[in-house]
N, C-alpha and C positions, 0 to 999 in steps of 0.2 A: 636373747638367750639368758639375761640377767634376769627377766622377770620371770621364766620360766622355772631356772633353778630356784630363787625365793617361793613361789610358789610349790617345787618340789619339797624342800625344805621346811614347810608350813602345813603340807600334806602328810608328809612322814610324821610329823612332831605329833602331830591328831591324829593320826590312825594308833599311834602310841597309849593316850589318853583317853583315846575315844571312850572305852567304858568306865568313865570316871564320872561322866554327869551328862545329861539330856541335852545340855547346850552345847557341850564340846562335840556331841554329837552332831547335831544340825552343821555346825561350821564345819565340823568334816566333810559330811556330805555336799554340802558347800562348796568347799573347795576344791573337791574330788572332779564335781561336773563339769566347772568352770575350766578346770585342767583340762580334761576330755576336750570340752569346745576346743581350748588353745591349743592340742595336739591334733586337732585338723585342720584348723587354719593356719597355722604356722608349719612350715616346710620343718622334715625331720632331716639330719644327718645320715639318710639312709640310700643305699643306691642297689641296683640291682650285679648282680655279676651270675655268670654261669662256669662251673669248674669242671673239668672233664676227669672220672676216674677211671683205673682200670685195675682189673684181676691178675697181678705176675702169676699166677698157676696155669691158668689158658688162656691169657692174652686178650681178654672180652674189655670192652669198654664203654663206658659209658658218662652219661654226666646230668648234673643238677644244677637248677638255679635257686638261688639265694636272693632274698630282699631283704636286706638288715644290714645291719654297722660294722664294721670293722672286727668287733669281738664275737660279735655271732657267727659271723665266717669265719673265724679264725678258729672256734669251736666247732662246727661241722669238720673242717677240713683235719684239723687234730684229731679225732673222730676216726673221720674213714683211716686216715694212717695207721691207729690205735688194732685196728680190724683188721691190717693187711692190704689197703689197697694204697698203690700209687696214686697221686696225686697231681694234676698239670693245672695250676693256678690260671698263670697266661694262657689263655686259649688259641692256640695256633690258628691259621687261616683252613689250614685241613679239618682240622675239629670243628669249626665253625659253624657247620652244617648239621653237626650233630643233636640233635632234639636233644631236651632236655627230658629228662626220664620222673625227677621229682621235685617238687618245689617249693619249698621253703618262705612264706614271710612272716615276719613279724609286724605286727598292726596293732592300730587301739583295740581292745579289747573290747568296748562300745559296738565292735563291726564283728565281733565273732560269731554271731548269728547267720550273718548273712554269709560268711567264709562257712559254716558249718550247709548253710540251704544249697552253695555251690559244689557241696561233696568234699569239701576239706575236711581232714583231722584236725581238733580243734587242742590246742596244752596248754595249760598257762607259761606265760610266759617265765618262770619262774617258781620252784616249789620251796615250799619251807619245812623246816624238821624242828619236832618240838618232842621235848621229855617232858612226862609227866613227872615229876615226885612228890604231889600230892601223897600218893600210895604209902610212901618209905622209901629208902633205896635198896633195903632188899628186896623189894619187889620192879626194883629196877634193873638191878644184879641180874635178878633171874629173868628179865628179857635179854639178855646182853646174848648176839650175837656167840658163835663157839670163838671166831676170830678175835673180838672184845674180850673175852674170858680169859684166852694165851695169851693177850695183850698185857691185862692185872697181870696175870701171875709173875709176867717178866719184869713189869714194876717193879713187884714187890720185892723180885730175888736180888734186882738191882739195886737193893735200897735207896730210890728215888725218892726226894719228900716237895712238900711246895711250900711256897712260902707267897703271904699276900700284904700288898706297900704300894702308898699311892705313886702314881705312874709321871708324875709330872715334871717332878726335875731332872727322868732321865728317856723321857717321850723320845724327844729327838734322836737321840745316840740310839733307841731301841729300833727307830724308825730306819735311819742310815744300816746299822749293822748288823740288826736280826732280821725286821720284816722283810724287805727290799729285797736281799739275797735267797731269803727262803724260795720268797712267790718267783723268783726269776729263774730260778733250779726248777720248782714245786712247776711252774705256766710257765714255760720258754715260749715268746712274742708273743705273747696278749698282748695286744695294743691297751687293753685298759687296765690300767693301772691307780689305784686310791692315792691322789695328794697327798701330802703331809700336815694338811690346813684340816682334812676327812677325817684323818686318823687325830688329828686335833681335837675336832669337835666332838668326836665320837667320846675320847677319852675323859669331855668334863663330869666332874663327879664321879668318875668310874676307877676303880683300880685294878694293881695290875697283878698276874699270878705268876710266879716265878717255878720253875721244876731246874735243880741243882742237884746234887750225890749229897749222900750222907753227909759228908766231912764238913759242909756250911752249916752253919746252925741256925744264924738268923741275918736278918739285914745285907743278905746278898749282896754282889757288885754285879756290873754288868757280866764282865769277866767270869764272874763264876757260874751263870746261867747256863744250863742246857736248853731251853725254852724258853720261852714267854707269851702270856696273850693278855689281851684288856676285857676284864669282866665290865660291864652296864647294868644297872639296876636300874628297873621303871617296877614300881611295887611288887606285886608277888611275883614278879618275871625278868626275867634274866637271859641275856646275850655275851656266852662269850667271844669275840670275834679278837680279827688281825693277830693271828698266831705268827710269831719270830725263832729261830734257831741262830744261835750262837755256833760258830765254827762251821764245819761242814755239814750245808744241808741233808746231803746224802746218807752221810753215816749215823743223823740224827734220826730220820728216816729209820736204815734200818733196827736202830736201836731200839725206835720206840719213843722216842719224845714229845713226837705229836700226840699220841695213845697217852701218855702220861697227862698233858697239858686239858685234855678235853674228860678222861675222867676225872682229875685233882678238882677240876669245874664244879662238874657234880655233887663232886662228895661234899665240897666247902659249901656250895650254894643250900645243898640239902641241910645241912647243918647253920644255914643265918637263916633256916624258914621261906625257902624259897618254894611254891607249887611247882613253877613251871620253865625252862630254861629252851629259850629262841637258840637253835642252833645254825641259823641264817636259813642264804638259800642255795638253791641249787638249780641247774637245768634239768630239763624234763624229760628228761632218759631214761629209762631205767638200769641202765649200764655205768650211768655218771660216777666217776671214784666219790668225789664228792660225798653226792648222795647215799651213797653204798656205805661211804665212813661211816656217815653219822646214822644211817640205820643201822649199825650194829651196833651200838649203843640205847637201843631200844626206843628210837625217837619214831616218831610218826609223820609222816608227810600230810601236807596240806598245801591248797593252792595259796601263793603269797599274795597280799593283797598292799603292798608296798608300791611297787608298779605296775601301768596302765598296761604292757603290751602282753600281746599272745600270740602263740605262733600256731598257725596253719601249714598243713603240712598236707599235699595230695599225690599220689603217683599218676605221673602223665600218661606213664607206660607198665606192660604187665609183663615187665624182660627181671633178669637177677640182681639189679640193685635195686629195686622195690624191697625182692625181698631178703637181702643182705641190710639192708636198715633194720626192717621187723625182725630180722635173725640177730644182728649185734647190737645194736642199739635201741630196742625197744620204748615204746613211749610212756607218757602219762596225759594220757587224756581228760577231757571235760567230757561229760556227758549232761543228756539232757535231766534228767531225773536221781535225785537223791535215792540210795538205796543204804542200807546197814553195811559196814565192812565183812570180810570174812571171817575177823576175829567177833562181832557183835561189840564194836566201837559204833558213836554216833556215828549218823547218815553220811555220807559224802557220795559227789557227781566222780569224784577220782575213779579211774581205772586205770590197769597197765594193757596195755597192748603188743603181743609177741609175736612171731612165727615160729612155728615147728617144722621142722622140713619132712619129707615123704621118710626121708633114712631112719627119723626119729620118734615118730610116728608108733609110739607105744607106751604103757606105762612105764617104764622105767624112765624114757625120754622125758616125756611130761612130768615126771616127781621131777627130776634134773633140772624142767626149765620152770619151775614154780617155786623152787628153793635156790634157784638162782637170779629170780628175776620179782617175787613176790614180795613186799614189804607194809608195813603196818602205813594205816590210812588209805589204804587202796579198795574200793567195796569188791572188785572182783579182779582177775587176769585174764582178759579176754587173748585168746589164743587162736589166730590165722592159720591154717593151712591149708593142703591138698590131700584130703581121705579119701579113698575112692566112694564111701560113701558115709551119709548125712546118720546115720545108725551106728559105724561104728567110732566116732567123734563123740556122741551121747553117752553111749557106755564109757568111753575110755573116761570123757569128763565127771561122770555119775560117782567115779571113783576115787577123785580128788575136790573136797571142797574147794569151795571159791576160784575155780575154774571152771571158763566158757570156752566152749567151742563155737567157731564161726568158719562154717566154712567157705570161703572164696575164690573162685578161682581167675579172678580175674581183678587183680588189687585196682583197677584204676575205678571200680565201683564200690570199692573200701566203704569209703567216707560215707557213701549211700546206704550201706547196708549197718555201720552202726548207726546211721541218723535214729535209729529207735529205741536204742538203749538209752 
């Protein structure tokens, strides 16, 4: 596992630099392959489990299996609770028998070809969100989410300011008494959890931004912090990551601190000359809070090319938690073919994929679930349901750019029917 992580470690560094020079490229590529080889022949930390869910409204049940780590399942299972459904981890001897309805794995990405020819949904394993500010930032302003916009204003009424100082001789104490507490409020049981060696490394040469009230002027203390995150600089691009709260995560929350901590980013990055700012990654939902943050701040999703895996996702069965995933947690898919987004951004294989139910099943529904589930870097929103028929899906789509209608009525042939997109 030591050589492994070197090699991750070695891989991350180059995919960083990669467009820095034609040699750093090759040894990328390089090391990317030889990675791949050693994620098949070396056994992962992965196992399988099946979880059974059900509906408290009318009592319907059902269940999924998972093939991934500890965090992956810990994220589906969060998930369906997030939606409404109970959850029975341990699988009783009575459930035991009960099929598994959808199934989830995570894999090298190497084999998602052959997961997509078996009728899988194919996501990366991971999306990333990036701001342009090439443009200006008032022309980033004016992507901003309506949510992002009430956000500023309450900054500003709060006269919130930041303050930027290099992070190193109070790393530790921010790591103890902001990060740790946030992410444990922010993810209660994520088993995974960033060392303090991670946050180490991440922080050389990077410093840190501090969001305090009016009454600090300069050279903050820990003490007087509302927030904190570590900006990275790799030439014209920029990561703010590992956000901290001082005091009560909650009340920072809903104050607003995080909102504060991620536009003062912006604005300061914008103003050292920065094009482009890595707002990490995300899971491949399109319901992910995560994701949803940072798309309201006018970032754009792209598939992350940091790690190997990707997850395949197929419905066993054509019962309601097929489509209670497509209804509450919609995906982000691969596809096979590069097309223009809806905005007419360059090409991308990204799409979302949703379901609309029979009840919603009108324009009104569809504006609702395309301003709730649609975000920049997506070429289209491909949209499952039950119409009675293939005619009035056309019209109703005809009427909202960058939505598709598919209709299926039988999801366990999903995967087969977008194999042509």
């Amino acid at each position: 596992m030591n050589l492994k992580a070197s090699l991750k470690n070695s891989y991350n560094l180059l995919a960083e630099r990669a467009p820095q020079g034609g040699a750093i490229k090759m040894g990328f590529r390089a090391i990317r392959d030889f990675r791949i080889l050693l994620e098949l022949l070396v056994p992962q930390r992965f196992f399988a489990k099946t979880v059974v869910v059900a509906n408290p409204a009318n009592g319907n049940r059902a269940s999924f299996k998972t093939w991934g780590n500890e965090s992956s399942l810990w994220y589906l299972i969060r998930s369906f609770k997030r939606s409404g459904l109970s959850v029975v981890e341990d699988v009783s001897h009575a459930d035991s028998g009960l099929r598994p309805s959808i199934e989830f794995v995570w894999h090298n990405r190497a084999l998602s070809a052959k997961f997509q020819r078996r009728g899988f949904l194919v996501a990366p394993g991971q999306v990333r969100s990036r701001v342009d500010l090439s443009c200006g930032m008032d022309a980033v302003r004016a992507k901003f989410l309506r949510s992002a916009k009430a956000a500023v204003r309450s900054i500003h009424s709060q006269a919130m300011r930041y303050h930027i100082f290099a992070c190193d001789s109070i790393l530790k104490q921010f790591y103890d008494e902001m990060y740790l507490p946030y992410r444990n409020v922010r993810f209660p049981g994520n088993p995974l959890v960033k060392e303090f060696d991670l946050i180490r490394d991440f922080a050389k040469g990077s410093v840190m931004l501090a969001v305090t009230d009016s009454t600090v002027e300069s050279h903050p203390e820990l003490s007087d912090m509302l927030g904190a995150l570590i900006i990275r600089r790799t030439g014209a691009s920029a990561t703010p990551d590992m956000p901290g709260i001082k005091g009560d995560p909650k009340a920072a929350l809903e104050r607003g601190v995080v909102e504060a901590l991620y536009y003062f980013s912006l604005d300061w990055l914008h103003n050292q000359g920065v094009q482009s700012v890595d707002l990490g990654q995300s899971h491949p939902f399109l319901d992910d809070g995560i994701l949803r943050f940072k798309s309201k701040w006018g970032a754009s999703v792209e598939a992350s090319q940091t790690g190997i895996h990707n997850l395949a996702v197929r419905c066993l069965d054509n019962n309601w938690l097929c489509r209670h995933l497509l209804a509450n947690h919609p995906l982000v898919l691969q596809c096979n073919r590069q097309l223009p987004t809806a905005n007419c951004q360059p090409p991308t294989n990204l799409a979302g994929l949703a379901y609309l139910t029979p009840d919603e099943f009108s324009y009104k529904g569809l504006r609702k679930l395309r301003r709730s589930r649609m975000i920049d870097g997506l070429r289209e929103l491909v949209v499952v349901s039950d119409p009675e028929s293939a005619r009035d899906a056309e019209q109703l789509a005809s009427q909202m750019p960058g939505v598709r209608f598919l209709p299926c009525y039988d999801l366990r042939y999903l995967g087969d029917a977008l194999g042509l997109l």
